[in-house]
One Martini backbone bead per residue (centre of mass of N, CA, C, O) as a GRO file, in nm:
protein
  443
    1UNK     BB    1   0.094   0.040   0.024
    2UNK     BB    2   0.026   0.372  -0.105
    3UNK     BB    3   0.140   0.681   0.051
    4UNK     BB    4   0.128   0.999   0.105
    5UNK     BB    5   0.266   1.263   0.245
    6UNK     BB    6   0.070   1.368   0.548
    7UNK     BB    7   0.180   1.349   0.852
    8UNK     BB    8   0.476   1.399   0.773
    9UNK     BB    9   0.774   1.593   0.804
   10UNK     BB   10   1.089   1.608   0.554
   11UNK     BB   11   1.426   1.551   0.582
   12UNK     BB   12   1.657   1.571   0.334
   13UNK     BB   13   1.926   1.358   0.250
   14UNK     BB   14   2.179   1.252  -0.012
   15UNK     BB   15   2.483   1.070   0.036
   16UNK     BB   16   2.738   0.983  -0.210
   17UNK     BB   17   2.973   0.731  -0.216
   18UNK     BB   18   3.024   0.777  -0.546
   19UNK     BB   19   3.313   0.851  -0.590
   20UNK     BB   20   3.594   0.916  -0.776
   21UNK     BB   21   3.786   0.628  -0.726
   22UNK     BB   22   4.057   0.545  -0.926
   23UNK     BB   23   4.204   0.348  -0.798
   24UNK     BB   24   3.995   0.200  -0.686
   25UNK     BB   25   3.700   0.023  -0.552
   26UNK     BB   26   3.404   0.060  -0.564
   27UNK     BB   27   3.118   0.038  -0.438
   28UNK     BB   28   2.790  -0.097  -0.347
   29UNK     BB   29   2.685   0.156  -0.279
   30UNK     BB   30   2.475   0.381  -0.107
   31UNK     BB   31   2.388   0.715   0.069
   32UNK     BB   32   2.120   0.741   0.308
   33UNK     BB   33   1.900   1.009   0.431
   34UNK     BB   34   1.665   1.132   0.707
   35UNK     BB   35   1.454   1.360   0.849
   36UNK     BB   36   1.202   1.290   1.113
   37UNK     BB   37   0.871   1.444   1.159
   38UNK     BB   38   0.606   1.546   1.332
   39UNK     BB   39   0.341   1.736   1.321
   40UNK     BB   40   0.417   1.855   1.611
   41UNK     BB   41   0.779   1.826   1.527
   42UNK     BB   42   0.873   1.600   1.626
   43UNK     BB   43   1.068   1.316   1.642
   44UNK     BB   44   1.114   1.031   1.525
   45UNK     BB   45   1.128   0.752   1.771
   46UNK     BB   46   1.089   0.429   1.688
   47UNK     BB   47   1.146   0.102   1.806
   48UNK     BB   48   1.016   0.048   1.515
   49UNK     BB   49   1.104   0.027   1.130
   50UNK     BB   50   0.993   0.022   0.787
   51UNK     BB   51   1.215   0.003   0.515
   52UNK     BB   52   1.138   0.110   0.137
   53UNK     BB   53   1.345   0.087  -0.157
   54UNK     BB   54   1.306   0.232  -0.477
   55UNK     BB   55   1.403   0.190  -0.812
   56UNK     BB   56   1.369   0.378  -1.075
   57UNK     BB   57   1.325   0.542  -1.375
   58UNK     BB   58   1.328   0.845  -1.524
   59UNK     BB   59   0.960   0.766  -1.523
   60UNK     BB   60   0.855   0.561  -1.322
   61UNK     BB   61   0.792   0.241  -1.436
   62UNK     BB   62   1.045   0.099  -1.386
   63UNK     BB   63   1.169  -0.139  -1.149
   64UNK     BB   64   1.489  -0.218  -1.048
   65UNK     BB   65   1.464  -0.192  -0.756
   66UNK     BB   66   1.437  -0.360  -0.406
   67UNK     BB   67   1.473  -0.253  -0.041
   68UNK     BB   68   1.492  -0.374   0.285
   69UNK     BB   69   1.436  -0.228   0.615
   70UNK     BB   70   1.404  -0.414   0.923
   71UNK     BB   71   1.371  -0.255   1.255
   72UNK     BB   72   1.422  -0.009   1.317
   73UNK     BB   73   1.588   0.190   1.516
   74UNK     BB   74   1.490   0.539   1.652
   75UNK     BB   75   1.591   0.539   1.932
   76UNK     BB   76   1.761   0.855   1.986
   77UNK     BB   77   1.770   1.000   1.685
   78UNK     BB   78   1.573   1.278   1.618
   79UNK     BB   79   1.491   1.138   1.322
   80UNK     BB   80   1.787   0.997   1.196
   81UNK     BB   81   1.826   0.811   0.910
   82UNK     BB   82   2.074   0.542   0.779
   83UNK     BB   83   2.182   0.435   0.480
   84UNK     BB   84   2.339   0.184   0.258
   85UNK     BB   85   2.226   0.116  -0.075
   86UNK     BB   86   2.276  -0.268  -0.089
   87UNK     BB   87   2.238  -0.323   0.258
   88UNK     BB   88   1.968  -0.496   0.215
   89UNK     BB   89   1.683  -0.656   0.163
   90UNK     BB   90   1.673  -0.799  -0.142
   91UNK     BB   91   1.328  -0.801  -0.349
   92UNK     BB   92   1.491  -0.666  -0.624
   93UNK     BB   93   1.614  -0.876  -0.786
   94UNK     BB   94   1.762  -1.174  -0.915
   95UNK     BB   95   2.067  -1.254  -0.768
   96UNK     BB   96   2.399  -1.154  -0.854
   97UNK     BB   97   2.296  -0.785  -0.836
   98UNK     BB   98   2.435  -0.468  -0.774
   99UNK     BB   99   2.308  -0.156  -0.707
  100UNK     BB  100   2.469  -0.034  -0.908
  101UNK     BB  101   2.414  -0.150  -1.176
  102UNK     BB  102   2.161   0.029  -1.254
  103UNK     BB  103   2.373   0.281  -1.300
  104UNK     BB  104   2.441   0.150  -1.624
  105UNK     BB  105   2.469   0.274  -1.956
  106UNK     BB  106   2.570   0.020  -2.096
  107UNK     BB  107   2.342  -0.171  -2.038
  108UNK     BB  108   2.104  -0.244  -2.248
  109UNK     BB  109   1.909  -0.433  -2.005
  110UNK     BB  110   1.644  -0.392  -1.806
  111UNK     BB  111   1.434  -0.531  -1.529
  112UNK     BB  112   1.080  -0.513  -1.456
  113UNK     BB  113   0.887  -0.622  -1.223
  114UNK     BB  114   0.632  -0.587  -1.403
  115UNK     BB  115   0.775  -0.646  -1.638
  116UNK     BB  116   1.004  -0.615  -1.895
  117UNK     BB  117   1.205  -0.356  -2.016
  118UNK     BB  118   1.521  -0.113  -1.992
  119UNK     BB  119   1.654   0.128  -2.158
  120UNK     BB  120   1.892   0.297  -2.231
  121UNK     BB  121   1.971   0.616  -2.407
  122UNK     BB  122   2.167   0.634  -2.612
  123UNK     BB  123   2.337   0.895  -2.474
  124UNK     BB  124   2.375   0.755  -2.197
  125UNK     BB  125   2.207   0.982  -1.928
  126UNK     BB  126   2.022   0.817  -1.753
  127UNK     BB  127   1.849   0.852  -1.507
  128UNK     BB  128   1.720   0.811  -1.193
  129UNK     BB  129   1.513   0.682  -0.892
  130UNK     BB  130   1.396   0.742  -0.547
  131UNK     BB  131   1.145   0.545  -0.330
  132UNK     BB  132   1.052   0.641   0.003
  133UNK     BB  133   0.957   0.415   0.283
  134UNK     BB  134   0.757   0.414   0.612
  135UNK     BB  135   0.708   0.227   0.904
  136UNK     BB  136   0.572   0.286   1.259
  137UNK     BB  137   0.360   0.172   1.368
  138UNK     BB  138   0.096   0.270   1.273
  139UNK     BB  139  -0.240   0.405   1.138
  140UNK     BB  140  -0.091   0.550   0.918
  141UNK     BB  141   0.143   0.391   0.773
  142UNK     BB  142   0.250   0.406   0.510
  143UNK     BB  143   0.473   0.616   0.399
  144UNK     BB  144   0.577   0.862   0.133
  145UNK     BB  145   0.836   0.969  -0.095
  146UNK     BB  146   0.949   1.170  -0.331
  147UNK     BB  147   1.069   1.132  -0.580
  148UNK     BB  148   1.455   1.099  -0.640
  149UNK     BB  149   1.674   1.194  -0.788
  150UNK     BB  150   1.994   1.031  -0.973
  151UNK     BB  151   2.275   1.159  -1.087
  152UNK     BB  152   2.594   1.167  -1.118
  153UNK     BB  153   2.735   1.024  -0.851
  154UNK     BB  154   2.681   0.694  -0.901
  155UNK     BB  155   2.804   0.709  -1.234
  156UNK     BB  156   3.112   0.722  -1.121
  157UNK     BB  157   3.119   0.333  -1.142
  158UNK     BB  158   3.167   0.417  -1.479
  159UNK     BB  159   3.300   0.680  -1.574
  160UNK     BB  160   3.647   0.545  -1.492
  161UNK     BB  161   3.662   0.323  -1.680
  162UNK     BB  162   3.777   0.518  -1.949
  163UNK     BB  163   4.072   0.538  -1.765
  164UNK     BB  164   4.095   0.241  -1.752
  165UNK     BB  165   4.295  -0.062  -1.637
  166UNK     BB  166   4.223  -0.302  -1.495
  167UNK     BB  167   4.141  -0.089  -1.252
  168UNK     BB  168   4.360   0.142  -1.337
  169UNK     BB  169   4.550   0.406  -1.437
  170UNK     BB  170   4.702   0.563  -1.657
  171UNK     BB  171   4.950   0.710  -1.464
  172UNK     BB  172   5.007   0.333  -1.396
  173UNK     BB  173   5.202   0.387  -1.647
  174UNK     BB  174   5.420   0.281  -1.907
  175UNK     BB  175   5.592   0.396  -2.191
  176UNK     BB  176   5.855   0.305  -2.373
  177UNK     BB  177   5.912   0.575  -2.534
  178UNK     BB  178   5.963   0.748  -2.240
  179UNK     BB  179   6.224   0.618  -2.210
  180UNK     BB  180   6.531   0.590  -2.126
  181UNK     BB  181   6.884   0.516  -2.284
  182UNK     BB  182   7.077   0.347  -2.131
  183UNK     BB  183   7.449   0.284  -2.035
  184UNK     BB  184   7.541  -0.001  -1.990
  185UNK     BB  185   7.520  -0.070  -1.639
  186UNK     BB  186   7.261   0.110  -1.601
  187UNK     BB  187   6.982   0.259  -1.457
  188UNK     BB  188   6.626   0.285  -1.373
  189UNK     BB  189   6.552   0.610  -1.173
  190UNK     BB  190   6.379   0.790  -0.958
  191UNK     BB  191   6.415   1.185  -0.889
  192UNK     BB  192   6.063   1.290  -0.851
  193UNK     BB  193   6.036   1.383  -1.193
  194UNK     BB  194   6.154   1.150  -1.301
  195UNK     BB  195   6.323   0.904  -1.542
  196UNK     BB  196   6.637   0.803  -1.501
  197UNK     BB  197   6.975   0.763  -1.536
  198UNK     BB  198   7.192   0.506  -1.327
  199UNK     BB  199   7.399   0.396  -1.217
  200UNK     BB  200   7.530   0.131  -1.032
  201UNK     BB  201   7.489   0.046  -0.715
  202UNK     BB  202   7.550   0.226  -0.421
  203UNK     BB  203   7.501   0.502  -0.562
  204UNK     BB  204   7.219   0.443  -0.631
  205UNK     BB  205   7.155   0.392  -0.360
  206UNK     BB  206   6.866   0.512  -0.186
  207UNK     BB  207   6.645   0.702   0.016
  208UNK     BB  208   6.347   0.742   0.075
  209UNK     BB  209   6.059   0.944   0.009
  210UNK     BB  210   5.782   1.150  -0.019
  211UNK     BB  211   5.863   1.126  -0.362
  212UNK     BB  212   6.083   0.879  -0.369
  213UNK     BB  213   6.244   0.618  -0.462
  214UNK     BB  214   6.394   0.361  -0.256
  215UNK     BB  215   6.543   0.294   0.092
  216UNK     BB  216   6.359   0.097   0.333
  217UNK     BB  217   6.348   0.094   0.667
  218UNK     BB  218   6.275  -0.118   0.941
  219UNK     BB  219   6.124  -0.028   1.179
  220UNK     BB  220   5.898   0.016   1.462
  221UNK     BB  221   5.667  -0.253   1.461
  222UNK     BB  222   5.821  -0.403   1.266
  223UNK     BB  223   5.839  -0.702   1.054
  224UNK     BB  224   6.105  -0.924   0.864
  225UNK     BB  225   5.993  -1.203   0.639
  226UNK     BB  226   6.036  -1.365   0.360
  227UNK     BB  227   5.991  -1.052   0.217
  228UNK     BB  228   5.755  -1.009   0.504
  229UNK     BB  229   5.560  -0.760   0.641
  230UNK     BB  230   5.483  -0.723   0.977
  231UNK     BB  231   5.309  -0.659   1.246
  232UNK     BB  232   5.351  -0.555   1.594
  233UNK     BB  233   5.232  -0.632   1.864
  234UNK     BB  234   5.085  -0.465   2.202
  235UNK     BB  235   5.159  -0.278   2.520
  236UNK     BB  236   5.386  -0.111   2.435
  237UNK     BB  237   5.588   0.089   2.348
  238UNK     BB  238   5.616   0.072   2.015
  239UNK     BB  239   5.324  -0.065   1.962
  240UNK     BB  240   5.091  -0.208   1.793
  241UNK     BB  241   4.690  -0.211   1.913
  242UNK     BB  242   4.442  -0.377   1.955
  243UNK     BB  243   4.142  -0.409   2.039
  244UNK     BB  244   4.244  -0.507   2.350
  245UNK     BB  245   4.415  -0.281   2.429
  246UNK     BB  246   4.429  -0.108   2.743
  247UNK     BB  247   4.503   0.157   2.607
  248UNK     BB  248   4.160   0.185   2.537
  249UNK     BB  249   4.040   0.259   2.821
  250UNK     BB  250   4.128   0.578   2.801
  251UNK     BB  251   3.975   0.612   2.582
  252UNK     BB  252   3.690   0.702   2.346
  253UNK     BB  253   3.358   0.515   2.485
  254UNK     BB  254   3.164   0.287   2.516
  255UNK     BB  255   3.060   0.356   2.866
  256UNK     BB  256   3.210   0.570   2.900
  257UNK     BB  257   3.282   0.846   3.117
  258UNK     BB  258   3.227   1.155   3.189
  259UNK     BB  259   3.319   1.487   3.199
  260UNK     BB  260   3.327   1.781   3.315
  261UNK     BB  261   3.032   1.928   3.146
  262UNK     BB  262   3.002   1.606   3.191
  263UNK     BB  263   2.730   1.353   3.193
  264UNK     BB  264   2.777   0.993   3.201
  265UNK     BB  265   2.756   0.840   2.909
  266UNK     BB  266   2.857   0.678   2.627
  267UNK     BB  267   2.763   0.866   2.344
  268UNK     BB  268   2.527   0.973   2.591
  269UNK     BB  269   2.590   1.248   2.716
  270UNK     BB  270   2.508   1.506   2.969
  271UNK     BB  271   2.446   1.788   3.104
  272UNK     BB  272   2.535   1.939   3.350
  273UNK     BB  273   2.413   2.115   3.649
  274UNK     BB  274   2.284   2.396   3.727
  275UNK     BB  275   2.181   2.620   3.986
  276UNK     BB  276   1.946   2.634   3.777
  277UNK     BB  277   1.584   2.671   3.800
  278UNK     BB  278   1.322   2.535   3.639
  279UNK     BB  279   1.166   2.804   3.486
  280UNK     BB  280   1.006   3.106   3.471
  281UNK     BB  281   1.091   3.399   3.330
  282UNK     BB  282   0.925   3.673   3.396
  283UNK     BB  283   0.628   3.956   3.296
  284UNK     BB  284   0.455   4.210   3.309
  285UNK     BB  285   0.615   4.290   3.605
  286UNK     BB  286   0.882   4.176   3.449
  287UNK     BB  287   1.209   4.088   3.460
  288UNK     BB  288   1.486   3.931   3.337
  289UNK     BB  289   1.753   3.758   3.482
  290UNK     BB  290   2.095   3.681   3.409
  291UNK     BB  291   2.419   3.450   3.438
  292UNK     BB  292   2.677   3.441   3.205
  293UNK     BB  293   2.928   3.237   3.120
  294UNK     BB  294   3.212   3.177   2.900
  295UNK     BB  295   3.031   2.890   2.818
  296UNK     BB  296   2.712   3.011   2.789
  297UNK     BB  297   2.613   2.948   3.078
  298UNK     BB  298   2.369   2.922   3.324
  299UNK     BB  299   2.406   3.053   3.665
  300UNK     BB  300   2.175   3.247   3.695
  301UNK     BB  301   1.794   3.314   3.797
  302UNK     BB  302   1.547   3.597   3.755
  303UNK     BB  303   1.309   3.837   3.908
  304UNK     BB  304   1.279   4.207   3.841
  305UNK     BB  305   1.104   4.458   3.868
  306UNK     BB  306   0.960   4.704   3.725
  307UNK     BB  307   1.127   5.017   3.694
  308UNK     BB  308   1.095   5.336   3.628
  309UNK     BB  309   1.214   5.649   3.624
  310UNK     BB  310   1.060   5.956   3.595
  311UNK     BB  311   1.271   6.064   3.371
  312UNK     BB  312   1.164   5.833   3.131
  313UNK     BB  313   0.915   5.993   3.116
  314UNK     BB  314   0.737   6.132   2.914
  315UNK     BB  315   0.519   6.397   3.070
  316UNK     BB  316   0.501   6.290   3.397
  317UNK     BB  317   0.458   6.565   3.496
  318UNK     BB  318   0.230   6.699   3.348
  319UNK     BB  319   0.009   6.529   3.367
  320UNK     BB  320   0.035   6.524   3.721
  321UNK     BB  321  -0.004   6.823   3.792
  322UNK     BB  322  -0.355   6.761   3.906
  323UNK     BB  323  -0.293   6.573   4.084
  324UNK     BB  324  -0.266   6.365   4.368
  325UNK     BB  325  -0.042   6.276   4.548
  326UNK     BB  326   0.179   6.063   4.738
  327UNK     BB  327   0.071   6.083   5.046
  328UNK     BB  328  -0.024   6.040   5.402
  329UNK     BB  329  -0.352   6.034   5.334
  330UNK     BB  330  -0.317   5.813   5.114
  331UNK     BB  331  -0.212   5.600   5.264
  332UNK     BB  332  -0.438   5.573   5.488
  333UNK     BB  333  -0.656   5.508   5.292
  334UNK     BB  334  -0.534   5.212   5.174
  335UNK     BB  335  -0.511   5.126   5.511
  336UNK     BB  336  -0.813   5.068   5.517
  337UNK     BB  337  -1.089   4.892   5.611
  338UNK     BB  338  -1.408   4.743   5.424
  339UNK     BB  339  -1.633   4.794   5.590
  340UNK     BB  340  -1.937   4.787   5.682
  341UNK     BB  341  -2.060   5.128   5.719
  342UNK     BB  342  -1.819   5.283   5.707
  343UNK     BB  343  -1.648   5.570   5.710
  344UNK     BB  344  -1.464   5.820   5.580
  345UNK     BB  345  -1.233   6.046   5.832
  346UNK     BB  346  -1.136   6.356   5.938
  347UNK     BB  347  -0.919   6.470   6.232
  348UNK     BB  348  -0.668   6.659   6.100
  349UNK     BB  349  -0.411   6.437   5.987
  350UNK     BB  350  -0.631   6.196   5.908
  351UNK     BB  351  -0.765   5.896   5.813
  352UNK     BB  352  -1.067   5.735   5.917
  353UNK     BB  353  -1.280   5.580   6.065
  354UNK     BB  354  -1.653   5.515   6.098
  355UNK     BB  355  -1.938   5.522   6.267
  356UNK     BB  356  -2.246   5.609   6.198
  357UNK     BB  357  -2.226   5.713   6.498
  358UNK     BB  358  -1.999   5.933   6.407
  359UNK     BB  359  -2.122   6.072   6.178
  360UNK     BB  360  -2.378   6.182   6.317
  361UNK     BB  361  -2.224   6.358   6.447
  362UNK     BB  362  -1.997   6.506   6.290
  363UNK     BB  363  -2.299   6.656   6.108
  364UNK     BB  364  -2.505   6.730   6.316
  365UNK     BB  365  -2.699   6.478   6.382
  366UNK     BB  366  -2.987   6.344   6.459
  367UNK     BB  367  -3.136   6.032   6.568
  368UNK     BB  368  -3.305   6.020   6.324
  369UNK     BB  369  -3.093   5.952   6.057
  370UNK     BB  370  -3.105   5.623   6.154
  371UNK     BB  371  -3.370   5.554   6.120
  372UNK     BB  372  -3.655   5.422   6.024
  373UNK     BB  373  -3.930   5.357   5.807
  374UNK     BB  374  -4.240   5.324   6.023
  375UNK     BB  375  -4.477   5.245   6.255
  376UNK     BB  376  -4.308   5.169   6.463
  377UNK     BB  377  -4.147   5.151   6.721
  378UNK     BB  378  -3.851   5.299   6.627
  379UNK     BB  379  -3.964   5.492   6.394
  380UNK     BB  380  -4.014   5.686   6.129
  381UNK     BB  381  -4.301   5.898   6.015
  382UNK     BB  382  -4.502   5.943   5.772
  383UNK     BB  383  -4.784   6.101   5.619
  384UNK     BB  384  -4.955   5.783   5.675
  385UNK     BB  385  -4.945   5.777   5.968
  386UNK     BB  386  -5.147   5.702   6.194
  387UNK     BB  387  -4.997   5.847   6.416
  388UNK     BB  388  -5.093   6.133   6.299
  389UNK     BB  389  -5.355   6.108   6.295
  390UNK     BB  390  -5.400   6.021   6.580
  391UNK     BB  391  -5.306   6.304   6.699
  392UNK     BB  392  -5.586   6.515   6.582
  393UNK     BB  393  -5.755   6.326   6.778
  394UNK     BB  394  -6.044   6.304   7.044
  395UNK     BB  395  -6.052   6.034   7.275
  396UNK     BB  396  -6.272   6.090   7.429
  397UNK     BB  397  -6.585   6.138   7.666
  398UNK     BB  398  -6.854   6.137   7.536
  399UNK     BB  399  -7.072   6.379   7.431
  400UNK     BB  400  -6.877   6.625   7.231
  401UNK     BB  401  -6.592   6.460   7.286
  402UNK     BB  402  -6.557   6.317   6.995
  403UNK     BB  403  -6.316   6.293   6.700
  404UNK     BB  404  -6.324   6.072   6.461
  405UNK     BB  405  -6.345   6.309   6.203
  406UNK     BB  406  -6.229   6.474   5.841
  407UNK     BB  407  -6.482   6.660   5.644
  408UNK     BB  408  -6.552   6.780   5.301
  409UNK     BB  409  -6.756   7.043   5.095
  410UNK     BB  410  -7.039   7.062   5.000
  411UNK     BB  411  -7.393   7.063   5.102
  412UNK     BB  412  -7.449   6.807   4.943
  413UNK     BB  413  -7.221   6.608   5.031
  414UNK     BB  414  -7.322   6.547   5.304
  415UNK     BB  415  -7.376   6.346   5.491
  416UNK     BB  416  -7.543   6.117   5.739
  417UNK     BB  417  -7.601   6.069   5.994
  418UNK     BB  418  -7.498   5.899   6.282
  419UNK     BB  419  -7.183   5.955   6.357
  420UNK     BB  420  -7.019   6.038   6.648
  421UNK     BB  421  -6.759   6.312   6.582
  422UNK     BB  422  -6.806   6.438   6.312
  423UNK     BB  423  -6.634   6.692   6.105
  424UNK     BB  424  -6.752   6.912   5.892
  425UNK     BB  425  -6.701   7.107   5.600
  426UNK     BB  426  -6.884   7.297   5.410
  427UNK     BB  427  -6.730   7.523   5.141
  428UNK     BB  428  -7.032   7.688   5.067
  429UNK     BB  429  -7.121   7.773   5.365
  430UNK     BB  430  -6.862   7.807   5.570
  431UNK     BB  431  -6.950   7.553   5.763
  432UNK     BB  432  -6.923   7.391   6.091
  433UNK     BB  433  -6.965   7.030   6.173
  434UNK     BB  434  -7.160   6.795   6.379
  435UNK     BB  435  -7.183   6.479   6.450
  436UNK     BB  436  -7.430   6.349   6.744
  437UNK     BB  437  -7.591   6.105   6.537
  438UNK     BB  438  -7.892   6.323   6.505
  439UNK     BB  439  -7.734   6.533   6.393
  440UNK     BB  440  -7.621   6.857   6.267
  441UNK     BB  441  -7.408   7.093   6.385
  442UNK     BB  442  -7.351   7.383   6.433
  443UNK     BB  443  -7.032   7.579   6.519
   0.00000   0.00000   0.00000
């Protein structure tokens, strides 16, 4: 199943080991990097991964090589995969067919995984394409990468072919025709620069140096039996070292201890700590500040108040000149608590509390000023409250001595007597009556 990248976001590099090596067997592989990241940025660093490399065509119609990278672990890798192309498990061709020959544009004719044939043009100058695949055992599944062409540095394992002899330089041949002509029992010896004729003899013979040959001494660590140099190990000075020999016990390798401003062990320590706490320094009303060692690293770490001095600010003199300073008032009134009900009164010299009957005294207020409005004792009496009414009306006893009501009107409005205490007033007659319960009489 191919499917487009679009799950990961991915950082490629292919660096080619195929360069001209003219001297030398070329390889039989290529290097590929890629460095994979997670769509929120992390890098992929999966403990198990499998990868899957195509070469195709330079149409991408013919698949000429198929080979696997399974179980690859990505972790502690920041997402960085590097292969070797040509030494995974090949999927396709069959055969021993090496990875390089697909890029030989002299071989008349490739198989193609899917049936079929393809020739190089005419011209041997086609290139290929690689594309690669890799599944990270997620619902994702196979991620496919856009073919990547794939160049001149390749083709560079046959390129070097037209200049070589059963895989020699031509540099490393000589033509009888360009020799001299030595006389006598003369030989012929390089000075440096040339091939020339030299007598024969001890006086022939030099030292080798490291532009011209001649006699090499047999060095220390070096022994020489029957022809043959070969190398002398030990653990002694001036012994070449195995594998194995404890001088390489404090070289640097892996599981030795980190030291200086590393700790752990490799390939992977760590930075020592330092005694800066972890967390966020800075804020809206705050400044960081920091003290960064020769080193770069943070050696402490604070947050100190945001203060600007009067001066650094344009205006704030001009702006300020109407308001009212922080002097000992202001100060006062900061530091007062917000009782329920109480007043904020000055004293003469500061500002401070006071409580409402403290207020009411202040302002010389009397005991009403505190009282509530309603009909109950201890409350002040509205307009309609019957103790104002009640306190006009006379509960004498007797006839002629109770007031029970009073009402006006014209001469008609009258009521009916009958009530006795009724005190009308005429508004026509301009007369006051009373009813004494038998008759209306004029007072």
């Amino acid at each position: 199943m191919v499917k487009n990248v679009s799950s990961y976001s991915l950082f490629l590099a292919i660096c080619l080991s195929l360069l001209a090596m003219r001297a030398y067997a070329v390889p039989n592989s290529l290097s590929f990097q890629t460095k994979i990241y997670r769509p929120d940025g992390t890098a992929l660093e999966a403990a198990s991964v499998n990868f899957r490399f195509t070469t195709v065509d330079p149409t991408g119609t013919c698949i000429l090589h198929v080979e696997d990278f399974s179980n690859v672990s990505m972790l502690s890798s920041t997402g960085l995969a590097v292969f070797n192309l040509g030494n995974g498990v090949k999927v396709f061709p069959a055969g021993a067919y090496t990875y390089t020959n697909i890029f030989n544009n002299l071989q008349p004719s490739f198989l193609c995984q899917g049936g079929g044939s393809y020739s190089p043009g005419v011209a041997r100058t086609d290139n290929r394409k690689i594309i690669a695949q890799f599944h990270d055992g997620t619902a994702a599944g196979w991620q496919t990468l856009p073919a990547i062409d794939v160049n001149s540095v390749p083709f560079a394992n046959y390129a070097g072919d037209a200049e070589k002899f059963a895989g020699y330089l031509v540099s490393d041949f000589l033509r009888y025709t360009t020799l001299p002509i030595c006389a006598g029992a003369d030989v012929l010896t390089f000075n440096g620069t040339a091939i020339v004729c030299a007598a024969s003899g001890a006086a022939a013979a030099v030292d080798a140096t490291a532009v011209s040959k001649g006699i090499v001494q047999i060095g220390a660590g070096l022994n020489i039996a029957a022809g043959v140099v070969s190398v002398g190990y030990g653990i002694a000075a001036g012994t070449a070292a195995a594998g194995n020999d404890p001088r390489f016990a404090a070289a640097l390798q892996s599981g030795a201890a980190a030291g200086g401003d590393l700790s752990g062990t490799y390939p992977n320590p760590t930075l020592v700590n330092t005694a800066v706490t972890a967390a966020t320094y800075g804020s809206a009303t705050q400044v960081a500040a920091f003290t960064v060692d020769a080193k770069g690293r943070l050696t402490s770490a604070s947050s100190t108040a945001i203060a600007l001095p009067q001066a650094q600010v344009t205006g704030l003199v001009t702006d300020l000149s109407n308001k009212q300073p922080l002097d000992a008032q202001l100060t006062d009134v900061a530091a007062l608590l917000p009782i329920t009900d109480n007043f904020i009164v000055g004293d003469g010299s500061n500002f401070i509390l006071k409580t409402p009957a403290d207020a009411r005294t202040s302002l010389g207020l009397g005991g009403a000023a505190v009282l509530n409005v309603g009909t109950a004792a201890g409350t002040v009496a509205a307009g309609n409250d019957s103790r104002i009414v009640n306190s006009i009306l006379n509960f004498g006893t007797g006839a002629g001595n109770v007031i029970t009501s009073f009402q006006s009107g014209n001469t008609a409005g009258r009521p009916v007597f009958g009530t006795d205490g009724r005190i009308y007033f005429d508004t026509q007659a301009q007369i006051i009556y009373r009813d004494s319960g038998t008759a209306w009489v004029a007072i």
